[in-house]
N, C-alpha and C positions, 0 to 999 in steps of 0.2 A: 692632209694629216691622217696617222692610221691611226685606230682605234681599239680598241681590245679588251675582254674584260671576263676573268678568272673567280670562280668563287673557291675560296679553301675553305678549308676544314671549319667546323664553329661560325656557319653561317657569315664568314668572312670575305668581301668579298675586294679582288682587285683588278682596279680597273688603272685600265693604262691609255695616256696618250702620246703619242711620238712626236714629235714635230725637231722640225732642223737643231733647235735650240736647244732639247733634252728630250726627257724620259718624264714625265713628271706622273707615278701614279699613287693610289690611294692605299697606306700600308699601315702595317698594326706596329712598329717602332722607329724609335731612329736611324735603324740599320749602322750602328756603332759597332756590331759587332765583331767587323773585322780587326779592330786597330790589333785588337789582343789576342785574336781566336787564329792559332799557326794551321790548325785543321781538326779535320773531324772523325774521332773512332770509326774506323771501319774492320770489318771481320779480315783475319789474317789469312783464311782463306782466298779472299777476294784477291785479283793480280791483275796488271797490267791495266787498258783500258778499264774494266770493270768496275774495280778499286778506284782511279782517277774519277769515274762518271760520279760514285756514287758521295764520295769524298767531294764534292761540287753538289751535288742534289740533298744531302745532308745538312749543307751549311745554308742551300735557299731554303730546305723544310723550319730551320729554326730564326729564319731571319731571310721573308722575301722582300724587303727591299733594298737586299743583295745582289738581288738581277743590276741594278743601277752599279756598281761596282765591282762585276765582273769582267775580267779579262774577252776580249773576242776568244778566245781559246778554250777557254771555259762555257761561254754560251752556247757554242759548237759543239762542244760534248753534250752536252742536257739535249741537242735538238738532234743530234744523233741518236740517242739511246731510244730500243721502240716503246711506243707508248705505254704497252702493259708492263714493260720490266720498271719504267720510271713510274706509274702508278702504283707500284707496289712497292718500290721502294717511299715515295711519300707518304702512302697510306690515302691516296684519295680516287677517285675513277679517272675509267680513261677518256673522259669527256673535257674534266675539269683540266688534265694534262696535257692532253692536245690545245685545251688554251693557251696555258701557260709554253707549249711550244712556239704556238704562234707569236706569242708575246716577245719571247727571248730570239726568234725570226725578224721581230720588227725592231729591238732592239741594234740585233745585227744590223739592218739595213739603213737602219739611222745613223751609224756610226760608218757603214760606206758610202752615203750620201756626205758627209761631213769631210769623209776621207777627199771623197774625189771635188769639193769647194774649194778647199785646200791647198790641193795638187794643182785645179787654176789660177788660183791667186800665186804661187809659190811660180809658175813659168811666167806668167804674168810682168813677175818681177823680176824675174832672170833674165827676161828679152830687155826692159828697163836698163838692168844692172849691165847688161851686153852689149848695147847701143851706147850706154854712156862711159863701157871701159873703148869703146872703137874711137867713139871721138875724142876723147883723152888720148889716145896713143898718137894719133892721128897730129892732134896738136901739139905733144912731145915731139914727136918727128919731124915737124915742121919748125918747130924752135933751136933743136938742133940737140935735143936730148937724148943720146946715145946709150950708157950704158945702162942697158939691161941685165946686167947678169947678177945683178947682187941679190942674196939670196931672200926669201920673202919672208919675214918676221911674223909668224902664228902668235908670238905671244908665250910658248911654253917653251919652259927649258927641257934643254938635251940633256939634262940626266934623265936616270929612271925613275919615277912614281913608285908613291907604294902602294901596296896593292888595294884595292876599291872592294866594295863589299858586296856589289852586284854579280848576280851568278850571269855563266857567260847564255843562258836565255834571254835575257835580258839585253843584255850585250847585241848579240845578234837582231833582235828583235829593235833596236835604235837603229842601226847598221842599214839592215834590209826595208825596214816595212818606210813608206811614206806615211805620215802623219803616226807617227809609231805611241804616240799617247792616247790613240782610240784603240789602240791594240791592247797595253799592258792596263795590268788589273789597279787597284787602287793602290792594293798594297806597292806593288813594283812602282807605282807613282812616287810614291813619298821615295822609296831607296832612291830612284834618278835624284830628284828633290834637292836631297840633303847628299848629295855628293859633292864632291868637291869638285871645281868646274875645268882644273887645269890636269887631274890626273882622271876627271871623265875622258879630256880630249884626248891624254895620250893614248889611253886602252880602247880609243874610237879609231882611233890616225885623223881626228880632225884638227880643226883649227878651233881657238878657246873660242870665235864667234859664233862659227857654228855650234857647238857644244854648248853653251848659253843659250842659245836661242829654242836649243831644242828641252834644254832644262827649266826654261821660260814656260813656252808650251805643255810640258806635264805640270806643274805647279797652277797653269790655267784651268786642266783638266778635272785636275783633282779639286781643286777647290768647287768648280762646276758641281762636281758628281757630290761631293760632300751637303753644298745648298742647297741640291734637290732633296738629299735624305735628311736635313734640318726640315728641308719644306713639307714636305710626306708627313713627317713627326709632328709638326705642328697642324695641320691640316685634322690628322689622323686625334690630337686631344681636343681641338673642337669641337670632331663631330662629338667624340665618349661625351662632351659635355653636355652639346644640347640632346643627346639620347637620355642624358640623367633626368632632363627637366621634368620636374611634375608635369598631370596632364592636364592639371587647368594651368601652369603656365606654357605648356604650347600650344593648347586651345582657349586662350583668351577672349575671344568673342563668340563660344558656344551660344544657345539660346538660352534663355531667362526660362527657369521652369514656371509653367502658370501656378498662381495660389488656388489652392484648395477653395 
Protein backbone atom coordinates (compact mmCIF):
# COMPACT_ATOMS: atom_id res chain seq x y z
CA UNK A 1 0.00 0.00 0.00
CA UNK A 2 1.45 3.67 -0.75
CA UNK A 3 1.25 6.13 1.52
CA UNK A 4 1.37 9.77 1.44
CA UNK A 5 0.60 12.89 3.37
CA UNK A 6 0.17 16.80 2.29
CA UNK A 7 -0.46 19.59 4.79
CA UNK A 8 -2.37 22.66 3.11
CA UNK A 9 -2.89 25.67 3.86
CA UNK A 10 -4.79 26.37 7.47
CA UNK A 11 -3.01 23.71 9.29
CA UNK A 12 -4.87 21.26 7.02
CA UNK A 13 -3.63 18.39 6.48
CA UNK A 14 -4.10 15.44 3.71
CA UNK A 15 -3.16 12.36 4.02
CA UNK A 16 -3.60 9.73 1.34
CA UNK A 17 -3.79 6.06 0.98
CA UNK A 18 -3.67 3.92 -2.28
CA UNK A 19 -4.37 0.60 -2.30
CA UNK A 20 -5.91 -1.54 -5.58
CA UNK A 21 -9.37 -0.57 -4.39
CA UNK A 22 -9.28 3.37 -4.36
CA UNK A 23 -7.86 6.52 -3.27
CA UNK A 24 -9.39 7.00 0.12
CA UNK A 25 -7.83 10.28 1.64
CA UNK A 26 -8.73 12.71 4.52
CA UNK A 27 -10.37 16.16 2.80
CA UNK A 28 -12.07 19.20 3.98
CA UNK A 29 -15.42 18.64 1.66
CA UNK A 30 -17.33 16.53 -0.44
CA UNK A 31 -15.62 17.38 -3.55
CA UNK A 32 -19.19 18.06 -5.36
CA UNK A 33 -17.76 20.51 -6.92
CA UNK A 34 -17.36 19.37 -10.12
CA UNK A 35 -21.02 18.44 -11.00
CA UNK A 36 -21.62 22.36 -11.85
CA UNK A 37 -18.12 23.85 -11.95
CA UNK A 38 -17.36 23.82 -16.28
CA UNK A 39 -13.89 25.54 -15.17
CA UNK A 40 -11.97 27.96 -13.60
CA UNK A 41 -10.98 31.76 -14.31
CA UNK A 42 -7.65 31.95 -15.64
CA UNK A 43 -5.66 35.16 -16.86
CA UNK A 44 -6.22 35.68 -20.62
CA UNK A 45 -2.84 36.06 -20.96
CA UNK A 46 -2.04 32.57 -20.00
CA UNK A 47 -2.08 29.97 -23.39
CA UNK A 48 -1.62 26.66 -24.26
CA UNK A 49 -0.25 24.31 -21.72
CA UNK A 50 0.13 27.09 -19.03
CA UNK A 51 -3.55 27.88 -19.07
CA UNK A 52 -4.57 24.03 -19.25
CA UNK A 53 -2.11 23.34 -15.89
CA UNK A 54 -3.21 26.06 -14.10
CA UNK A 55 -7.07 25.79 -14.95
CA UNK A 56 -6.58 22.03 -13.24
CA UNK A 57 -4.48 23.44 -10.24
CA UNK A 58 -7.21 26.03 -9.67
CA UNK A 59 -9.91 23.74 -9.29
CA UNK A 60 -7.72 21.24 -6.69
CA UNK A 61 -6.67 24.62 -4.72
CA UNK A 62 -10.51 25.11 -4.12
CA UNK A 63 -11.58 21.61 -3.74
CA UNK A 64 -8.66 18.92 -3.12
CA UNK A 65 -10.60 16.01 -3.14
CA UNK A 66 -10.60 16.50 -6.75
CA UNK A 67 -7.54 14.66 -7.04
CA UNK A 68 -10.14 11.53 -6.66
CA UNK A 69 -11.96 12.79 -9.87
CA UNK A 70 -9.39 13.70 -12.07
CA UNK A 71 -8.90 12.63 -15.53
CA UNK A 72 -5.23 10.61 -15.92
CA UNK A 73 -4.57 13.65 -18.22
CA UNK A 74 -5.15 16.06 -15.85
CA UNK A 75 -2.99 14.42 -13.09
CA UNK A 76 -0.15 14.46 -15.61
CA UNK A 77 -0.28 17.92 -16.01
CA UNK A 78 -0.16 19.05 -12.16
CA UNK A 79 3.00 16.32 -11.97
CA UNK A 80 4.55 18.01 -14.98
CA UNK A 81 4.39 21.57 -13.98
CA UNK A 82 7.88 22.37 -11.90
CA UNK A 83 7.46 22.60 -8.34
CA UNK A 84 8.00 26.36 -7.88
CA UNK A 85 5.67 27.49 -10.72
CA UNK A 86 2.79 25.07 -9.08
CA UNK A 87 3.57 26.44 -5.58
CA UNK A 88 2.95 29.59 -6.63
CA UNK A 89 0.30 29.19 -8.34
CA UNK A 90 -1.46 27.34 -5.00
CA UNK A 91 0.04 29.73 -2.72
CA UNK A 92 1.71 27.10 -0.62
CA UNK A 93 5.70 25.88 -0.50
CA UNK A 94 7.64 23.85 -2.46
CA UNK A 95 7.74 21.13 0.13
CA UNK A 96 4.14 20.89 0.65
CA UNK A 97 3.82 20.60 -3.53
CA UNK A 98 6.24 18.16 -4.02
CA UNK A 99 3.79 16.17 -1.82
CA UNK A 100 1.11 16.68 -3.27
CA UNK A 101 3.12 15.60 -6.49
CA UNK A 102 3.94 12.55 -5.15
CA UNK A 103 0.31 11.88 -4.31
CA UNK A 104 -1.27 12.75 -7.78
CA UNK A 105 2.06 10.11 -8.92
CA UNK A 106 0.42 7.45 -6.72
CA UNK A 107 -2.58 8.23 -7.77
CA UNK A 108 -1.62 7.63 -11.39
CA UNK A 109 -0.05 4.38 -10.54
CA UNK A 110 -3.05 2.98 -8.93
CA UNK A 111 -4.98 3.52 -11.73
CA UNK A 112 -2.15 1.59 -13.92
CA UNK A 113 -2.11 -1.11 -11.58
CA UNK A 114 -5.85 -1.43 -11.98
CA UNK A 115 -5.40 -0.84 -15.73
CA UNK A 116 -3.18 -3.72 -16.21
CA UNK A 117 -5.71 -6.39 -13.68
CA UNK A 118 -8.14 -5.68 -16.12
CA UNK A 119 -6.22 -6.08 -19.20
CA UNK A 120 -5.58 -9.97 -17.43
CA UNK A 121 -8.73 -10.77 -16.69
CA UNK A 122 -10.19 -9.17 -20.22
CA UNK A 123 -7.42 -12.06 -22.31
CA UNK A 124 -8.22 -14.35 -19.66
CA UNK A 125 -11.60 -14.37 -21.12
CA UNK A 126 -11.01 -14.04 -24.60
CA UNK A 127 -8.83 -17.39 -24.60
CA UNK A 128 -12.21 -18.70 -22.76
CA UNK A 129 -14.51 -17.14 -25.35
CA UNK A 130 -11.82 -18.62 -28.25
CA UNK A 131 -11.69 -22.03 -27.19
CA UNK A 132 -15.39 -22.30 -26.77
CA UNK A 133 -16.12 -20.33 -30.28
CA UNK A 134 -13.38 -23.45 -31.73
CA UNK A 135 -15.41 -26.08 -30.35
CA UNK A 136 -18.57 -24.79 -31.50
CA UNK A 137 -17.50 -24.49 -34.99
CA UNK A 138 -15.80 -27.61 -34.67
CA UNK A 139 -19.23 -29.20 -33.79
CA UNK A 140 -21.20 -27.25 -36.53
CA UNK A 141 -18.94 -28.87 -38.84
CA UNK A 142 -19.20 -31.98 -37.87
CA UNK A 143 -23.11 -31.85 -37.91
CA UNK A 144 -23.04 -30.75 -41.22
CA UNK A 145 -23.79 -26.97 -40.52
CA UNK A 146 -22.56 -25.27 -43.53
CA UNK A 147 -23.64 -21.90 -44.17
CA UNK A 148 -21.60 -19.38 -42.99
CA UNK A 149 -22.21 -16.40 -44.66
CA UNK A 150 -25.00 -14.82 -43.16
CA UNK A 151 -24.23 -11.58 -41.95
CA UNK A 152 -23.69 -11.11 -38.10
CA UNK A 153 -26.38 -9.20 -36.24
CA UNK A 154 -24.68 -6.29 -33.79
CA UNK A 155 -27.88 -5.32 -32.79
CA UNK A 156 -27.89 -1.60 -34.37
CA UNK A 157 -29.60 -0.35 -37.16
CA UNK A 158 -28.11 0.66 -40.59
CA UNK A 159 -29.53 3.90 -40.60
CA UNK A 160 -27.61 6.83 -39.29
CA UNK A 161 -27.76 7.97 -35.47
CA UNK A 162 -28.00 11.20 -34.33
CA UNK A 163 -25.43 12.75 -33.23
CA UNK A 164 -24.05 12.03 -29.48
CA UNK A 165 -22.87 14.69 -27.24
CA UNK A 166 -19.54 13.34 -26.56
CA UNK A 167 -16.70 15.48 -27.86
CA UNK A 168 -14.41 13.29 -30.18
CA UNK A 169 -11.74 13.13 -26.92
CA UNK A 170 -13.59 11.23 -25.49
CA UNK A 171 -14.38 9.34 -28.43
CA UNK A 172 -11.02 8.46 -29.05
CA UNK A 173 -10.07 7.88 -25.58
CA UNK A 174 -13.00 4.65 -25.39
CA UNK A 175 -11.44 3.65 -28.95
CA UNK A 176 -7.78 3.49 -27.91
CA UNK A 177 -7.06 3.34 -24.19
CA UNK A 178 -7.82 -0.29 -22.51
CA UNK A 179 -9.74 0.13 -19.38
CA UNK A 180 -10.64 3.63 -20.74
CA UNK A 181 -12.81 4.57 -17.52
CA UNK A 182 -9.41 4.94 -15.40
CA UNK A 183 -8.61 7.37 -17.90
CA UNK A 184 -11.74 9.85 -18.43
CA UNK A 185 -12.31 12.40 -15.63
CA UNK A 186 -15.66 12.15 -13.80
CA UNK A 187 -17.26 14.43 -15.50
CA UNK A 188 -16.60 12.41 -19.11
CA UNK A 189 -17.97 9.46 -16.86
CA UNK A 190 -21.34 10.57 -16.55
CA UNK A 191 -21.54 11.93 -20.48
CA UNK A 192 -20.56 7.90 -21.57
CA UNK A 193 -23.15 7.14 -18.68
CA UNK A 194 -26.17 8.63 -20.05
CA UNK A 195 -25.51 8.13 -23.57
CA UNK A 196 -27.49 6.26 -25.51
CA UNK A 197 -25.95 2.72 -25.97
CA UNK A 198 -27.06 2.04 -29.71
CA UNK A 199 -25.79 5.29 -31.24
CA UNK A 200 -22.62 5.15 -28.71
CA UNK A 201 -22.03 1.92 -30.78
CA UNK A 202 -22.46 3.28 -34.08
CA UNK A 203 -19.86 6.54 -33.45
CA UNK A 204 -17.50 3.53 -31.88
CA UNK A 205 -18.02 0.96 -35.05
CA UNK A 206 -18.78 -1.39 -32.21
CA UNK A 207 -21.16 -3.86 -31.46
CA UNK A 208 -24.23 -2.55 -28.77
CA UNK A 209 -22.32 -5.66 -26.47
CA UNK A 210 -19.45 -4.15 -26.42
CA UNK A 211 -20.49 -0.60 -26.09
CA UNK A 212 -22.63 -1.74 -22.97
CA UNK A 213 -20.10 -3.28 -21.36
CA UNK A 214 -18.04 -0.61 -21.65
CA UNK A 215 -20.75 2.00 -20.47
CA UNK A 216 -21.17 -0.67 -17.59
CA UNK A 217 -17.70 -0.08 -16.68
CA UNK A 218 -17.72 3.88 -16.49
CA UNK A 219 -21.05 3.90 -14.36
CA UNK A 220 -18.84 1.25 -11.97
CA UNK A 221 -16.09 3.98 -11.94
CA UNK A 222 -17.91 6.73 -11.40
CA UNK A 223 -19.99 5.57 -8.65
CA UNK A 224 -16.51 4.33 -7.01
CA UNK A 225 -14.92 7.67 -7.19
CA UNK A 226 -18.27 9.42 -6.16
CA UNK A 227 -18.24 6.80 -2.55
CA UNK A 228 -15.05 7.69 -1.83
CA UNK A 229 -15.82 11.56 -1.91
CA UNK A 230 -19.27 10.75 0.35
CA UNK A 231 -16.62 8.85 2.37
CA UNK A 232 -13.75 11.64 2.74
CA UNK A 233 -17.08 14.07 3.60
CA UNK A 234 -18.11 12.01 6.10
CA UNK A 235 -15.02 11.03 7.71
CA UNK A 236 -13.81 14.65 7.35
CA UNK A 237 -17.50 15.95 9.77
CA UNK A 238 -16.49 13.49 12.30
CA UNK A 239 -13.34 14.42 12.87
CA UNK A 240 -14.85 18.86 13.06
CA UNK A 241 -17.04 17.06 15.53
CA UNK A 242 -14.85 15.49 17.97
CA UNK A 243 -12.41 18.58 17.57
CA UNK A 244 -15.48 20.68 18.84
CA UNK A 245 -15.68 18.62 22.06
CA UNK A 246 -15.11 20.41 25.24
CA UNK A 247 -12.03 19.56 27.10
CA UNK A 248 -13.33 17.75 29.81
CA UNK A 249 -15.35 15.75 27.50
CA UNK A 250 -12.24 14.47 25.82
CA UNK A 251 -10.51 14.24 28.94
CA UNK A 252 -12.88 12.46 30.84
CA UNK A 253 -10.84 10.62 33.31
CA UNK A 254 -8.19 13.61 34.15
CA UNK A 255 -7.24 13.58 37.83
CA UNK A 256 -9.49 14.65 40.83
CA UNK A 257 -7.98 17.84 41.99
CA UNK A 258 -7.09 17.30 45.85
CA UNK A 259 -9.17 19.47 48.53
CA UNK A 260 -7.77 22.23 49.98
Amino acid sequence: MLEGCVCWGGGETLSVHVTVTGLFPHLSDGGTAWLSQESVDVDETDSGAELKWKNVARQLKEDLSSIVLLSEEDLQVLIDVPCADLAQELGQSCATVQGLQDTLQQVLDQREEARQSRQLLALYLQALEKEGSILSKQQESQAGFGDGGDAVDTGLSREPSSEIALSSQILTTLKEKSAPELSLSSQDLELVTKEDPKALAVALRWDIRKTETVQQACEQELGLRLQQVQSLHSLRSISARRDALPGDQQNPKRARQEPA
